[in-house]
MMTF fields as JSON, N, C-alpha, C and O atoms, coordinates in Angstrom:
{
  "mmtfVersion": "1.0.0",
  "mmtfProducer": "UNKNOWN",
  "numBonds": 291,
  "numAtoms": 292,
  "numGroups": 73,
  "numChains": 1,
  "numModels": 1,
  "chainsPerModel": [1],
  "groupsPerChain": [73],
  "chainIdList": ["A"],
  "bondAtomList": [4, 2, 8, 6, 12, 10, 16, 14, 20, 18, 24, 22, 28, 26, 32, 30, 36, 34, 40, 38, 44, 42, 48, 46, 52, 50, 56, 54, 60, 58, 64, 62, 68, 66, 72, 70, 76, 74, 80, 78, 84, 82, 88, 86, 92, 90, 96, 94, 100, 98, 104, 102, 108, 106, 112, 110, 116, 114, 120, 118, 124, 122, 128, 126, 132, 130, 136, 134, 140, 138, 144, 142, 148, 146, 152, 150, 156, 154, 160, 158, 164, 162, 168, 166, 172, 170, 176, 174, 180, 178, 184, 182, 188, 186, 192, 190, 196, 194, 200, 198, 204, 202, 208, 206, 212, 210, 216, 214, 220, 218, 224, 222, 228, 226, 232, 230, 236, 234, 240, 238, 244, 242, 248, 246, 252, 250, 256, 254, 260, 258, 264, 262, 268, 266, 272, 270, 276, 274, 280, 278, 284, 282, 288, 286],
  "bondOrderList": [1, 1, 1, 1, 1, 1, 1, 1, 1, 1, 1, 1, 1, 1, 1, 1, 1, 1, 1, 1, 1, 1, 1, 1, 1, 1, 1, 1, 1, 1, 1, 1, 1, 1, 1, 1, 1, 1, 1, 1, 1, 1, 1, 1, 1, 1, 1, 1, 1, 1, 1, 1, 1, 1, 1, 1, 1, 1, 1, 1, 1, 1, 1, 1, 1, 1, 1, 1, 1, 1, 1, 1],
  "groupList": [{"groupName": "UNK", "atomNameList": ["N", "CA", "C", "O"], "elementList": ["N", "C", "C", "O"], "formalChargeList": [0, 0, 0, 0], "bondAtomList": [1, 0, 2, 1, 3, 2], "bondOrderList": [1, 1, 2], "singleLetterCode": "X", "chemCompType": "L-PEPTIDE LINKING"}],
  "groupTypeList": [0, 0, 0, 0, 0, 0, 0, 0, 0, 0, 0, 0, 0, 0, 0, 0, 0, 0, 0, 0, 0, 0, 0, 0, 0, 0, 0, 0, 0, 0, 0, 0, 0, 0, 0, 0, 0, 0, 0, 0, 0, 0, 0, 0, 0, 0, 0, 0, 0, 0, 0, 0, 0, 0, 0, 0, 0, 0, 0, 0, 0, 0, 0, 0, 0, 0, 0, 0, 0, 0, 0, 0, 0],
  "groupIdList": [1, 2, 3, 4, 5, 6, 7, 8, 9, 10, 11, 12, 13, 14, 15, 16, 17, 18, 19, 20, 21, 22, 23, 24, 25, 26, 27, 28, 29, 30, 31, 32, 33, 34, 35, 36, 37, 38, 39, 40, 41, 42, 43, 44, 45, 46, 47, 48, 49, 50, 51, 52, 53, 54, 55, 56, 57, 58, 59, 60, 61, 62, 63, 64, 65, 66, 67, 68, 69, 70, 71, 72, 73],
  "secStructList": [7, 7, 1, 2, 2, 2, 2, 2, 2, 2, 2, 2, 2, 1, 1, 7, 1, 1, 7, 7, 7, 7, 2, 2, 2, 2, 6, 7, 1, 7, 2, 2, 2, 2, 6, 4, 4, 4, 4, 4, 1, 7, 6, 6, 2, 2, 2, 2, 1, 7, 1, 2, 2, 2, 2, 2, 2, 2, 2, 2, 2, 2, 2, 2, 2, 2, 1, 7, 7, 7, 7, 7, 7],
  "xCoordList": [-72.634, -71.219, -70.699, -71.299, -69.699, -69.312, -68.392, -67.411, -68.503, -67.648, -65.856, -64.858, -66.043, -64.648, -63.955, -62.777, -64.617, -63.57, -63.567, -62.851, -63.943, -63.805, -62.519, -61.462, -62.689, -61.919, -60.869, -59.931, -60.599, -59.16, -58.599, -57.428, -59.509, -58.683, -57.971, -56.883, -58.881, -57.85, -56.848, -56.012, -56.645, -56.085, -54.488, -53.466, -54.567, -54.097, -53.221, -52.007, -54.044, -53.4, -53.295, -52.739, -53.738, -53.893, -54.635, -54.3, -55.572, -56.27, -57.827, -58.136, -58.799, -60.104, -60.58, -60.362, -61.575, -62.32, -63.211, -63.727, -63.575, -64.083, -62.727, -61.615, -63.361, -61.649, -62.532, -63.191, -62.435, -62.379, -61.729, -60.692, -62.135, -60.886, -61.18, -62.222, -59.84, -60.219, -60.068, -59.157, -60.488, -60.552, -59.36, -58.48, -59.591, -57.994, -56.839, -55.951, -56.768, -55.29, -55.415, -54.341, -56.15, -56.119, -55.841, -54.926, -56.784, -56.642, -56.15, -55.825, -56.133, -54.677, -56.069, -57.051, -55.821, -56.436, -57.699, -57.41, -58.821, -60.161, -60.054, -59.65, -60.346, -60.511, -61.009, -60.717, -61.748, -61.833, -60.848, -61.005, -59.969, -58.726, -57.676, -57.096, -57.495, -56.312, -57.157, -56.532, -58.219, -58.588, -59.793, -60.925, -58.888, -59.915, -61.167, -62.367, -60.581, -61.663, -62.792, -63.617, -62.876, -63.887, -65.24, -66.206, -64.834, -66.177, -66.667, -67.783, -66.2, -66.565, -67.213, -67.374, -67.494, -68.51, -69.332, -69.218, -71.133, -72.05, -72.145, -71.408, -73.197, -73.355, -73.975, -74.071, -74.448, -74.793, -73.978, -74.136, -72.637, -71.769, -70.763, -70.3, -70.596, -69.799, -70.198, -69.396, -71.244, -72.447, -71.971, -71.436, -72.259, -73.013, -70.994, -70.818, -70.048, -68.605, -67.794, -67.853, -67.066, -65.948, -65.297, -65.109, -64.822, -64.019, -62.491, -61.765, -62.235, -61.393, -60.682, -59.578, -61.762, -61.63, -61.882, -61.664, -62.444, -62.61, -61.01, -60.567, -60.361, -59.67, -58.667, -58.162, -58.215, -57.335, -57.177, -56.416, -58.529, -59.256, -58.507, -57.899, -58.496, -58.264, -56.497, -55.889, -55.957, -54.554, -54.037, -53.214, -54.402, -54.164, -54.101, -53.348, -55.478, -55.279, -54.822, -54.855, -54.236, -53.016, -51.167, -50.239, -51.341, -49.815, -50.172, -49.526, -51.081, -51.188, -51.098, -50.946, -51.169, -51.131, -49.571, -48.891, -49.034, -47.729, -46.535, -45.374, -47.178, -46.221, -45.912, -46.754, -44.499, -43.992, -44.331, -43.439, -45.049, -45.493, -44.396, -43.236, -45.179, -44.224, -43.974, -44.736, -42.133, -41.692, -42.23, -42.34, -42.51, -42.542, -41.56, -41.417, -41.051, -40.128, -41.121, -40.733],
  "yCoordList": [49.165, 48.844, 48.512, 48.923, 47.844, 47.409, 48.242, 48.48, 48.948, 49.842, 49.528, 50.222, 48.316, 47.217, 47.217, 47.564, 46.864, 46.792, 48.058, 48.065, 48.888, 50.831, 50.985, 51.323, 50.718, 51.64, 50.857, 51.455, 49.025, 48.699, 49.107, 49.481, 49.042, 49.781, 51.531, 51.98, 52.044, 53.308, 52.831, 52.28, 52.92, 52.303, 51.823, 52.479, 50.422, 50.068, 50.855, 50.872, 51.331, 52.293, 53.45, 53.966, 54.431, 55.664, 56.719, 57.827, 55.929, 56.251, 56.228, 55.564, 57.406, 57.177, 56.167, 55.877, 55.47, 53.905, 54.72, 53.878, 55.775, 56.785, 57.13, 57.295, 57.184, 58.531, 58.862, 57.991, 60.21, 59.802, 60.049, 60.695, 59.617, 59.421, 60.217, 60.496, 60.477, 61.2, 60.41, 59.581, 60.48, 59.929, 60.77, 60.384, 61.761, 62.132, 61.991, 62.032, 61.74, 61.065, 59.772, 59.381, 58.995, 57.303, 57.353, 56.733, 58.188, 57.927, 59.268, 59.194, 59.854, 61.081, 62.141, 62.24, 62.666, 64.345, 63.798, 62.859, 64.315, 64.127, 64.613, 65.748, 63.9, 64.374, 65.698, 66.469, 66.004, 67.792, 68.651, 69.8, 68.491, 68.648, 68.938, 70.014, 67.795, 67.519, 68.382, 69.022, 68.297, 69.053, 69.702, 69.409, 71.208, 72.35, 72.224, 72.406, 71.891, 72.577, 71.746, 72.05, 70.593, 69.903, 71.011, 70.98, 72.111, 72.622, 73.103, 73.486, 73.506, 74.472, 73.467, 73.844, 72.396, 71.081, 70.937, 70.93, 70.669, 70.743, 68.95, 67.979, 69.132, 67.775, 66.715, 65.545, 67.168, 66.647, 65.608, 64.447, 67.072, 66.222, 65.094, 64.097, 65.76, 64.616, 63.572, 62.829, 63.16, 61.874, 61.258, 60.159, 62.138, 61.857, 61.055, 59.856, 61.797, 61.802, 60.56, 60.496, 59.662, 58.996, 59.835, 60.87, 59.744, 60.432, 60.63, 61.611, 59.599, 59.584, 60.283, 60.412, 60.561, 61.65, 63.139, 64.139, 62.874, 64.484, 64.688, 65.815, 64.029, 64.155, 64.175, 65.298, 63.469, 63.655, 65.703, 66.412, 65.546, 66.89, 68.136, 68.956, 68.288, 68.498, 68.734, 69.802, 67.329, 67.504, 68.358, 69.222, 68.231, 68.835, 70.138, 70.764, 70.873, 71.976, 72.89, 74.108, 72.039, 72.484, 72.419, 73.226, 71.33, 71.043, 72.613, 73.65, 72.289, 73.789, 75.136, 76.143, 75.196, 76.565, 76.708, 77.548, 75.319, 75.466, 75.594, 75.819, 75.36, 75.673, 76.799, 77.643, 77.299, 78.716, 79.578, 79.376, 80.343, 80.99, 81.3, 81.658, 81.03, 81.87, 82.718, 83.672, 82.834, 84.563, 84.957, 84.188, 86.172, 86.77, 88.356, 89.223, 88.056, 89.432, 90.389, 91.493],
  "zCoordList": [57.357, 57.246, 58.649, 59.642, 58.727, 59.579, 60.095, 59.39, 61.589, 62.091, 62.335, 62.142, 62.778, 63.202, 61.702, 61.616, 60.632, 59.49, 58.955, 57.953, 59.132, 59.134, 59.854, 59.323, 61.063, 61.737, 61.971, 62.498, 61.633, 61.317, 59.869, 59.801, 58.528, 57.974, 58.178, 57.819, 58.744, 58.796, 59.329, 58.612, 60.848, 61.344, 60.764, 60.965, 59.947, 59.063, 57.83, 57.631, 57.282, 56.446, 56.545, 55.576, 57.691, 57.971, 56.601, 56.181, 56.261, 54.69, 55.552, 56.542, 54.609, 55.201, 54.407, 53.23, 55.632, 54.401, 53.424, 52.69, 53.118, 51.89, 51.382, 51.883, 49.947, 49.334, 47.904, 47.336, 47.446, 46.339, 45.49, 45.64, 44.368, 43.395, 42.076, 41.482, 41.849, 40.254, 38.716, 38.719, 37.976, 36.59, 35.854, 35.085, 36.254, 35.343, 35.472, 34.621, 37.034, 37.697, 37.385, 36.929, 37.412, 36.889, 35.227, 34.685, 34.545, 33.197, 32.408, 31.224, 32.753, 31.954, 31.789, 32.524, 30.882, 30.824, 29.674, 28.932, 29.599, 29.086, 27.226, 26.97, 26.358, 24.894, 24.857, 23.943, 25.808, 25.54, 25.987, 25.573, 26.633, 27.37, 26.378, 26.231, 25.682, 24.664, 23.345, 22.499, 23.353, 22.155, 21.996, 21.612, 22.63, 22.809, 21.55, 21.755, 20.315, 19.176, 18.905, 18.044, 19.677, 20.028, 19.92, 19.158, 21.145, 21.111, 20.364, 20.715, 18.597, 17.985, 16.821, 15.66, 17.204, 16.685, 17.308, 18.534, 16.314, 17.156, 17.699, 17.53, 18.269, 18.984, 18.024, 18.393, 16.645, 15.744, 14.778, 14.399, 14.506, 13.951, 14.416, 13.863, 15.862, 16.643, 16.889, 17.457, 16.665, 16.728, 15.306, 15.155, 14.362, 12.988, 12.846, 13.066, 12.55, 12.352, 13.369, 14.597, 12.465, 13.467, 14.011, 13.37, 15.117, 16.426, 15.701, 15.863, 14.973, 14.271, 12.921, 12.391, 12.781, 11.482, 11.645, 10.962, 12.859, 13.632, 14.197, 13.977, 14.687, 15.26, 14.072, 14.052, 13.164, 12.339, 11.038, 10.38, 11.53, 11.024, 11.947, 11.259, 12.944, 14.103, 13.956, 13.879, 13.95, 13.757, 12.648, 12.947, 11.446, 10.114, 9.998, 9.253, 11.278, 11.505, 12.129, 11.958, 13.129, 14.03, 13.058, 13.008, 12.578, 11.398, 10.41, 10.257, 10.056, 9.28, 9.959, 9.268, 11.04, 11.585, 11.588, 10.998, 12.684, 12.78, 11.998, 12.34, 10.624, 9.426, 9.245, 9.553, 8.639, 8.62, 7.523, 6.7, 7.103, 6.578, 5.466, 5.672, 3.93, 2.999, 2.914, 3.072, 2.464, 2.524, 1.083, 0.128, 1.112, -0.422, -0.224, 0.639, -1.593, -1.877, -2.794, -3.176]
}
């Protein structure tokens, strides 16, 4: 690498000519992130299953938790 275009970009931008970078700051938080219950699927079915229907699976069972429980007298 060329030392001269190193050390005018710092220079320049007061940035190191290395950086690195994260994937979750560029692209938001990871599908295992947003959905813990991922893990409690083996690696079989998440293959075998659209992502999509896992995931709608997923939602249904969160709407269901969050529903208020019937009163009984």
């Amino acid at each position: 690498m060329n030392q001269l275009i190193v050390r005018a970009y710092e220079r320049l931008t007061g940035t190191p000519w290395t950086t690195t970078r994260s994937a979750v700051a560029e692209f938001g938080p990871t599908i295992a992130t947003r959905y813990p219950e991922l893990a409690g699927y083996s690696d079989a079915e998440l293959y075998a299953r659209p992502t999509a229907e896992i995931l709608a699976e997923i939602r249904a069972q969160r709407a269901a938790a969050n529903r208020p429980k019937e009163l009984t007298r």
